[in-house]
C-alpha positions in Angstrom: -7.5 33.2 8.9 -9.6 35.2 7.1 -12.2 37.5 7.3 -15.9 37.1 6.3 -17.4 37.8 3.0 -13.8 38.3 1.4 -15.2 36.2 -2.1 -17.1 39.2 -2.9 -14.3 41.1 -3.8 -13.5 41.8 -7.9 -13.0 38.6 -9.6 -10.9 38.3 -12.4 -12.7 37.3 -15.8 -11.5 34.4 -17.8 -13.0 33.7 -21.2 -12.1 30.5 -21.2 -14.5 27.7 -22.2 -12.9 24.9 -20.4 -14.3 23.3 -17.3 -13.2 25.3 -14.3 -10.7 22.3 -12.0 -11.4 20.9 -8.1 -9.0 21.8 -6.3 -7.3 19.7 -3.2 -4.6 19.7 -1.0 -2.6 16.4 -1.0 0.3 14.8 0.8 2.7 12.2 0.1 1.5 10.9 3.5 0.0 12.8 5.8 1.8 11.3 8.8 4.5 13.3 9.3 7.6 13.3 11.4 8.2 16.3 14.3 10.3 19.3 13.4 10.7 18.0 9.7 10.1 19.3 6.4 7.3 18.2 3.7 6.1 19.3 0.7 2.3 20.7 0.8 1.0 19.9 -2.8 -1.8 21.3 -4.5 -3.8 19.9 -7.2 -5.8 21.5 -9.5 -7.7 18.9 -11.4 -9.2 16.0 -9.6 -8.4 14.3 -6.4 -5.5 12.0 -8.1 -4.6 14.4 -10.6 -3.5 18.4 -10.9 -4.4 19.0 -14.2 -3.3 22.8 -14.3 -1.3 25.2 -11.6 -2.7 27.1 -9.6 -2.0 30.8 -10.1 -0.5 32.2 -7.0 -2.2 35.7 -7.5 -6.0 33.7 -6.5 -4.5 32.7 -3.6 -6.1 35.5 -0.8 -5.5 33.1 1.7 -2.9 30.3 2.9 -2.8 29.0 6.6 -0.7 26.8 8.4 -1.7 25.5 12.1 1.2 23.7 13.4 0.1 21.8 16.4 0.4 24.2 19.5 1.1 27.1 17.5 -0.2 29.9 15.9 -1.3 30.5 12.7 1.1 31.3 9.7 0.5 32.1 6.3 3.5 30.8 4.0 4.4 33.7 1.6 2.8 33.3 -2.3 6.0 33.8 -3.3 7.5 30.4 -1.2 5.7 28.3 -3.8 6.8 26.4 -7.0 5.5 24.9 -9.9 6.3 21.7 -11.3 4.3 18.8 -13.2 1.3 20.8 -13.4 1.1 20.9 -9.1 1.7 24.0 -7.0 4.6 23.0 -4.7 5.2 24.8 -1.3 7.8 23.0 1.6 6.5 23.3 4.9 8.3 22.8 8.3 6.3 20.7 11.0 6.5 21.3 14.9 5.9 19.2 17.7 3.6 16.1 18.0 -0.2 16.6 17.5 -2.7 17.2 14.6 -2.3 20.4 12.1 -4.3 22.1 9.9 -3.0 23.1 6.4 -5.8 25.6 3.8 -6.2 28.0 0.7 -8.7 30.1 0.1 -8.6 31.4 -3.9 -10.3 34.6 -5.2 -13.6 34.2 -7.1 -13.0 34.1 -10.7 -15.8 34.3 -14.1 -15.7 31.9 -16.5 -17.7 32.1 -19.6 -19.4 29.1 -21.0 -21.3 28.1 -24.5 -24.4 26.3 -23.4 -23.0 23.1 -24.7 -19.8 23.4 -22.3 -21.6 24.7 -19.7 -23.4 21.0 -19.6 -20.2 19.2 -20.0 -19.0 22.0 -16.7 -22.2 20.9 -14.8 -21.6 17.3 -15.4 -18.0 17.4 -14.2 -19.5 19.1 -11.2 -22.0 16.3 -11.1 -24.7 18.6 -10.9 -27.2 17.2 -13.1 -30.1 18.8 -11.0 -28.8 22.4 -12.4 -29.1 20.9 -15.9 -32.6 20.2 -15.2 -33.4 23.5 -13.4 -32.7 25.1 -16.9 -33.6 22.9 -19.6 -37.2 23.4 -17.2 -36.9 27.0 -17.6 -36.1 27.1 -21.0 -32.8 28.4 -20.1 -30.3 25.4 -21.7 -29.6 27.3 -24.7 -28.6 30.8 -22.8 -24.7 31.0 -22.7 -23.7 31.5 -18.9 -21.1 33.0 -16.8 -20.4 31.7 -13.5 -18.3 33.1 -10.5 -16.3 30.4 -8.7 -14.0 30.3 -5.9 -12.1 27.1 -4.0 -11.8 26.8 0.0 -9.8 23.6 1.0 -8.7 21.8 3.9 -5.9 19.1 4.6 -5.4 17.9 8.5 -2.2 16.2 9.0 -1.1 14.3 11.9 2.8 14.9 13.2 4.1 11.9 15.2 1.6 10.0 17.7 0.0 12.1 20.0 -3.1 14.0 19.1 -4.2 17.3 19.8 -7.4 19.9 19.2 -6.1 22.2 16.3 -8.2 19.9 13.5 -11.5 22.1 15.2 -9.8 25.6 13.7 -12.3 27.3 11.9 -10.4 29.3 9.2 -13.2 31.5 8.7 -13.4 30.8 5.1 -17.0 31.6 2.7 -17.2 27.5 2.7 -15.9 25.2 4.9 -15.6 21.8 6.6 -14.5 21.1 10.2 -14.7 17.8 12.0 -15.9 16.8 14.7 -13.9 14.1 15.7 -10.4 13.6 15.5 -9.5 11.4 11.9 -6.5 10.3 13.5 -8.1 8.9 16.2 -10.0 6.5 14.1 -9.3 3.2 12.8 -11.3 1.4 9.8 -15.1 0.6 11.2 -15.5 3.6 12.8 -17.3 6.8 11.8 -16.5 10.5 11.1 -18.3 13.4 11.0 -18.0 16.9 10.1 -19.6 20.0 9.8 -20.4 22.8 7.1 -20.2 26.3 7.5 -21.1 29.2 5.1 -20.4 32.1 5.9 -20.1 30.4 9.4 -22.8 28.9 10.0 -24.1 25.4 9.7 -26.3 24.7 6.6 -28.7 22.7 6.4 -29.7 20.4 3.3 -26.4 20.8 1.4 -25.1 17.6 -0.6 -21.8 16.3 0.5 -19.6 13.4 -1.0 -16.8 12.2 0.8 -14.4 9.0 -0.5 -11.2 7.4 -1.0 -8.4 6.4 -3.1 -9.3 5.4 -6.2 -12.8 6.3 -6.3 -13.8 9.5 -7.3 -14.9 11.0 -10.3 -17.6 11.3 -12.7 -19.7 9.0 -15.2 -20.0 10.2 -18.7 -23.4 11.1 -17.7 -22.2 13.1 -14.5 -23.6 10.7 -12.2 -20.7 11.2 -8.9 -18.8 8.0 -8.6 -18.2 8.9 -4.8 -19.1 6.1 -2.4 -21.1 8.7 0.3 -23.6 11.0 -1.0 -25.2 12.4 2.1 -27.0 15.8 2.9 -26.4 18.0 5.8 -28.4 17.6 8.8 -30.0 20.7 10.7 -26.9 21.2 12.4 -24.7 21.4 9.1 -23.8 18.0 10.0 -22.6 15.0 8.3 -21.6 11.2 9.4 -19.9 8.4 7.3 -18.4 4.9 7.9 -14.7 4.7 7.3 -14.7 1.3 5.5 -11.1 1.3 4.0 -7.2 2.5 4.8 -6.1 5.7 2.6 -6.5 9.3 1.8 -9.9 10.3 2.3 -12.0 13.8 1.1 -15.3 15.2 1.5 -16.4 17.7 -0.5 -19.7 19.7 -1.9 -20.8 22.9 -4.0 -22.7 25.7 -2.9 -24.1 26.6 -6.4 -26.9 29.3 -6.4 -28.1 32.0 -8.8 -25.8 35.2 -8.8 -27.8 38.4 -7.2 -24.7 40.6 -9.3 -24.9 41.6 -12.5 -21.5 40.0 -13.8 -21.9 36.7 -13.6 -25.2 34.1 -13.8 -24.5 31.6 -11.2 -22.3 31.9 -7.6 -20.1 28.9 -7.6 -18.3 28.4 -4.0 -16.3 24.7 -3.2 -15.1 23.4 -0.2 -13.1 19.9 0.4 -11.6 18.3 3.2 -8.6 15.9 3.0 -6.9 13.2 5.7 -5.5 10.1 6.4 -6.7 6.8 7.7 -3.5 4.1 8.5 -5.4 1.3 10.0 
């Protein structure tokens, strides 16, 4: 857990022109068996593909709720890279549902206007594109300060329990308010954002499956939800099909600091639905 506020702290500065990556925590499966071991991996890309490593020295936090226990944080140095994923074998406990999240450091990275588009796109946010070709600002090279906060909940052997409600006290964060592995296909989930947290209203969140995520060429979300957050932070889908599921959004807002143009701050959420 983690301590408010902590993505203020001195980011490191990339001049690096490529698109900064999602970030997600995936599983094999996220079933897992009682006092076992699995690997945790992480992927820096999209949600079916780590494009890029993640460098160990942006993680400020990693936690690791293992039903009925207390918190952990798995040493930096217990991870591995391989295929272009962050590795890191965890041990599981006793039956119920765990909580597995990283927390990275906020990092600048410069953009031409014309990448900057192609950035906003991947993000699929087209309204910022509009925001500054409306202010005359499209042609104004930027530099935005990003940061990634992520969630998996797991489920070890069949009976449930109350640690998926852990608020890791990250900048950004999802927590739901059901268990997922108490649901079946047909029924729905919902969750709620915090910033800093607290609920926020009006934020847009995506959630999916599978196969279907990603972006049009025009970065129109390819998502199947697109909802906003209700005035309690809150947000409800349908679970329509078996699989690994997400939601996810980005707080993007001008920067109030002097190094960078825009604040950048992601948050996902990854589980399992069996049947």
């Amino acid at each position: 857990m983690i301590q408010k506020k902590t993505w203020y702290v001195v980011a490191i500065i990339s001049l690096t022109v490529l698109s900064s990556h999602n970030l997600f925590i995936k599983l094999k499966s996220y079933y897992l068996e009682p006092n076992a071991t699995t690997l945790i991996y992480l992927y820096n890309g999209t949600f079916g593909k780590s494009e890029a490593t993640l460098d160990r020295n942006r993680m400020i936090d990693v936690s690791l709720i293992n039903p009925g226990e207390k918190i952990i944080h798995p040493n930096k140095e217990s991870w591995v890279e391989e295929n272009n994923q962050t590795i890191l074998k965890i041990k599981t406990g006793k039956e119920g549902t765990g909580i597995f999240g990283v927390s990275t450091m906020p990092r600048i990275n410069s953009f031409t206007p014309e990448r900057f588009i192609d950035n906003m796109k991947h993000e699929g946010l087209l309204d910022v594109i509009a925001a500054r070709k409306k202010s005359g600002e499209e042609l104004n090279p930027v530099k935005k300060k990003y940061s990634n906060h992520v969630k998996a909940i797991f489920q070890v052997g069949e009976k449930l329990s109350d640690d998926y409600k852990t608020v890791l006290g990250y900048p950004i964060e999802f927590v739901p308010l059901t268990n997922p592995y108490a649901l079946k296909v047909g029924d729905e989930l919902s969750m709620k954002l915090l910033i800093d947290g607290k609920p926020v209203t009006g934020e847009t969140v995506y959630a999916s499956y599978n196969d279907k995520f990603g972006n049009a060429k025009d970065g129109t979300p390819l998502d199947i939800y697109k909802v906003l957050t209700n005035e309690k932070g809150e947000v409800k889908i349908k679970i329509i099909k078996t699989g690994h599921w997400y939601f996810r959004t980005v707080h993007f807002i001008k920067s109030l600091e002097k190094d960078a143009d825009y604040v950048s701050i992601s948050a996902n959420i990854t589980f399992e639905v069996k049947e």
